[in-house]
N, C-alpha and C positions, 0 to 999 in steps of 0.2 A: 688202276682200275677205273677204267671210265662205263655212262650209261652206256646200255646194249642199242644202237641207231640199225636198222635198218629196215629198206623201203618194204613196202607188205602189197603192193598192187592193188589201189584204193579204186582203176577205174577211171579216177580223177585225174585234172591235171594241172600246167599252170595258167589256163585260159575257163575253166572252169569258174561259176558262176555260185555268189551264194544261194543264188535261188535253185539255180541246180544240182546243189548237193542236196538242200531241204525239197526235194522234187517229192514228193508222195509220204513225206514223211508231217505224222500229226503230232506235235507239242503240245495237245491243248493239257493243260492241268499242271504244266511245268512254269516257274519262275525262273527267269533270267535274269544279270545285276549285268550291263552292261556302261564300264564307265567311259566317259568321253562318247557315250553313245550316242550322241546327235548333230557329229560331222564326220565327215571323212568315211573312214571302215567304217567307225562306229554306226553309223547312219544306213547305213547297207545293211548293215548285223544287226544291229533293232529290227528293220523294214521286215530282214528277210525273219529272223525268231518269230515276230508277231506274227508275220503275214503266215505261217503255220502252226500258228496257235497257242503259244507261249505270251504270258504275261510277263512284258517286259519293263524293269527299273532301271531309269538313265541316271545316277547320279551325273551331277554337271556343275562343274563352275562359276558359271554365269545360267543358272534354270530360266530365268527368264528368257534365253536365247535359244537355249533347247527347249522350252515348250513350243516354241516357234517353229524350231526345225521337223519335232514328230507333230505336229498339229494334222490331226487328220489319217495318222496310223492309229489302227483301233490295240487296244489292249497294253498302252503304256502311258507309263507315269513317271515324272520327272519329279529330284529333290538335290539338295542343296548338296556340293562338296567339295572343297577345294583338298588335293590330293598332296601339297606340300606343306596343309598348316592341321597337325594333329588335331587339335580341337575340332577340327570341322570334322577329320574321318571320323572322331567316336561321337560325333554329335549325331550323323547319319546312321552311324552303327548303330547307335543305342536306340535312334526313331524304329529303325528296321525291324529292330531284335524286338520291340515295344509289339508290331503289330502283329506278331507269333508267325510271321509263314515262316517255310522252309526255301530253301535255296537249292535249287537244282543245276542250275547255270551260272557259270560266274566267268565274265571274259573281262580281262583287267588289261583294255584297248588304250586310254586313254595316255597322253604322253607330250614330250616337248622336244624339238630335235636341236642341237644344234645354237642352244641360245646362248646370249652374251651372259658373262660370269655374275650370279645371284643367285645372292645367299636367303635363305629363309631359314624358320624358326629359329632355332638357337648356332646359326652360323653354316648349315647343312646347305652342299653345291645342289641350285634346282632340281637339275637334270638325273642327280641320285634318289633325291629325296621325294621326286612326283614321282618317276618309272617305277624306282622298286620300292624305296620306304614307305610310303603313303599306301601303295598296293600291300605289300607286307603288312599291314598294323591292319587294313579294310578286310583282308584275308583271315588276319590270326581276331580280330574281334565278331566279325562274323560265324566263326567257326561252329557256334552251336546250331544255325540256321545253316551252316553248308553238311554238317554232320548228319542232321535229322533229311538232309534233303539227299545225300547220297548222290552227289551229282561230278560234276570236273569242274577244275577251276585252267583257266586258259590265260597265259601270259602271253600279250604283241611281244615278242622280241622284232629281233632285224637282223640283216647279215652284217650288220654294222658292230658285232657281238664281235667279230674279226679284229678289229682292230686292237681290244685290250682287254685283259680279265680285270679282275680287281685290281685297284692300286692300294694295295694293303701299309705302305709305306705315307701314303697321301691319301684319304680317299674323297675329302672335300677340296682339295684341288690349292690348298692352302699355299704352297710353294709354287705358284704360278698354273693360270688357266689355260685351257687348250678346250675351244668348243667338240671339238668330234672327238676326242680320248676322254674329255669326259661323257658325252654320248655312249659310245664305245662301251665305257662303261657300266652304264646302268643297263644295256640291253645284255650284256657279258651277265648281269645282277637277275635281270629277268629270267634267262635260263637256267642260273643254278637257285635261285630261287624252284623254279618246277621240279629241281629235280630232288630238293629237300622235302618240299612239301608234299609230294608223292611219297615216299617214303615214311614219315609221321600220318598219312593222312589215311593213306590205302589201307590199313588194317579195322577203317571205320567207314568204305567201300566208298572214297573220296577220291576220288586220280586227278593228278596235273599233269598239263603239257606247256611246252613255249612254241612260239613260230616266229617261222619270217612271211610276212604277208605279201613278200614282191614290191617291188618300188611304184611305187605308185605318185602320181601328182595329189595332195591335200592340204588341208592348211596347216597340217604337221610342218611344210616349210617355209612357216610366216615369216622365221628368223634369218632366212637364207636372202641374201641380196640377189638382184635380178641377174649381176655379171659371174656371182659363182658357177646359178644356175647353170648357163651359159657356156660359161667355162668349161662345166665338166658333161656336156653336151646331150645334157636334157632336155633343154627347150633353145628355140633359136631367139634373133633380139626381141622378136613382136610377141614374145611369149608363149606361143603354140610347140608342144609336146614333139622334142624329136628322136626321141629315144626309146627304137624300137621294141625294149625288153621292160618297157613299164605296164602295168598292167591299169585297166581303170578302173574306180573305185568298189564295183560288184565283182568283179574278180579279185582284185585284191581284199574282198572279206571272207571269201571262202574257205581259206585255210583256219582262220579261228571261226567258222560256223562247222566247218566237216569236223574239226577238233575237238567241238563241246558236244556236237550227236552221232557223229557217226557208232555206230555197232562194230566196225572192222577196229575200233580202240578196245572195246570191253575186253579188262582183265588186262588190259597196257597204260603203263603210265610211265612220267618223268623224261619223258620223249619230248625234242626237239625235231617241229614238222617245218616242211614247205614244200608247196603248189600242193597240197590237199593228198600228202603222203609222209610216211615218214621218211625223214632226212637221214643221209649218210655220213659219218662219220669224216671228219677229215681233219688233217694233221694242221697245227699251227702255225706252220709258217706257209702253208697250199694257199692257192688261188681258189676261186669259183665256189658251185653252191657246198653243202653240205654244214654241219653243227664240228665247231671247234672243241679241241679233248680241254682245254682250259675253263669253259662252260659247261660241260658236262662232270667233273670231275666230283665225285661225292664228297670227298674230305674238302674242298673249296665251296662246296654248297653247304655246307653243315659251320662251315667257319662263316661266311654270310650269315647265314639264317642267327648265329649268336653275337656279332656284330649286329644284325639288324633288332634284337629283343634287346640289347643293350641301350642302343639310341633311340628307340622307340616305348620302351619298357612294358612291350607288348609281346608273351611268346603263350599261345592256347596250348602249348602240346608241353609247359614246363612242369 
């Protein structure tokens, strides 16, 4: 049994724009938690929420560099979060939950591609523990502010989910590292992540989604040296973009802005989008676009979701 994928004629597509999906649409009275919001997608996706009237929260890493980034978008506020060291997610949680709003928007953007082997908190591989544990624990502590708000919670995945599901056998990479299968990984983690939390969350009128945002240039590929790049024929040696299926960074936030508003969602969740539609199913060992049945699979989202309360000691819906 896998989730039900298929595309619904959003209109949209994969040159579509955040601004243009929020074209005539008014958020004002809605809160949005946008993490990693103040580079990259994220930055596009704050611009475009506010700029239609949404009150947006950027937790960030380094706030001091996101206040910098949104300085001069009206209607957001930046606080403190690092997304691989628990104490900081319930320190943010618990300022949040202190100041009583509700949570209508929740797009859990933030992320790390591709980095060299490091370990945080109690020995946990980065790239599992910021993509989806950190989001898992910000998610399941927030829940009283995402309940009373009634809104969607939105996972970045990637098509990079292809590569590997869980390594249920290893999942901190303990018997030797490998930067993109642990990658791989945690975005495999992101999707059945949506599609758990859709299921405990919707009966309290909360729906999640995942996506792939389209490849885009950002500083998601800090870790990538310049000859990789190159190699795999994204940009030439002087650095300029040659890779005609990447999108730039306003088109690439579209898919998690059409994700958290759109109407053609209401009464759908646990769905896996890309290019501002929902995505087609496709088999495991296939090429090209589509949501693999290894991410979608409920019995492997349900078994994350209690690995993930296990190592985080964090589950709202126990």
């Amino acid at each position: 049994m896998t989730t039900a994928q298929q595309r619904i004629g959003s209109g949209f597509g994969a040159r579509t724009t955040a601004r243009e999906v929020l074209h005539g649409v008014d958020l004002t009275g809605r809160l949005a938690i946008v993490t990693g919001g103040y580079s990259g997608l994220g930055l596009e996706t704050t611009r475009a929420l506010a700029e239609a009237g949404a009150r947006v929260v950027v937790p960030a890493r380094r706030p001091e560099q996101a206040a910098k980034a949104v300085a001069g978008i009206g209607g957001v506020e930046v606080d403190a979060l690092d997304l691989a060291d628990l104490g900081s997610v319930r320190g943010f949680a618990g300022r949040f939950l202190g100041s009583g709003r509700d949570v209508h928007i929740m797009i859990n953007n933030a992320g790390v591609m591709a980095a060299p082997e490091t370990r945080v908190g109690p020995g946990w591989e980065l790239q599992f523990a910021t993509n989806h544990l950190g989001h898992y624990a910000l998610v399941n502590l927030l829940w009283p502010a995402l309940r009373r708000g009634g809104g969607r919670v939105v996972s970045v995945s990637s098509n990079a989910h292809r590569m590997t599901g869980i390594r249920w056998d290893d999942v901190h990479f303990a018997a030797g590292y490998d930067k993109w299968s642990a990658y791989g990984q945690s975005k495999s983690a992101n999707v059945l992540f949506a599609v758990h939390l859709d299921r405990l969350a919707a009966p309290s009128g909360v729906r999640a989604f995942s996506l792939h945002p389209g490849s885009i240039l950002t500083p998601l590929q800090r870790h990538l040296p310049k000859a990789e790049m190159v190699a795999a024929g994204w940009i030439d040696e002087e650095g300029n973009l040659v890779a005609d299926s990447f999108k730039t960074p306003e088109q690439g936030a579209a898919t998690q802005v059409w994700a958290a508003t759109s109407p053609r969602l209401d009464g759908l969740g646990g769905l896996y989008l890309e290019d501002c539609d929902v995505a087609e199913q496709a088999d495991d060992a296939g090429a090209g676009p589509g949501v693999r049945r290894h991410a979608t699979d409920p019995g492997e989202a349900a078994r994350l979701w209690r690995l993930s309360a296990d190592l985080t000691g964090v589950d709202a819906f126990a």
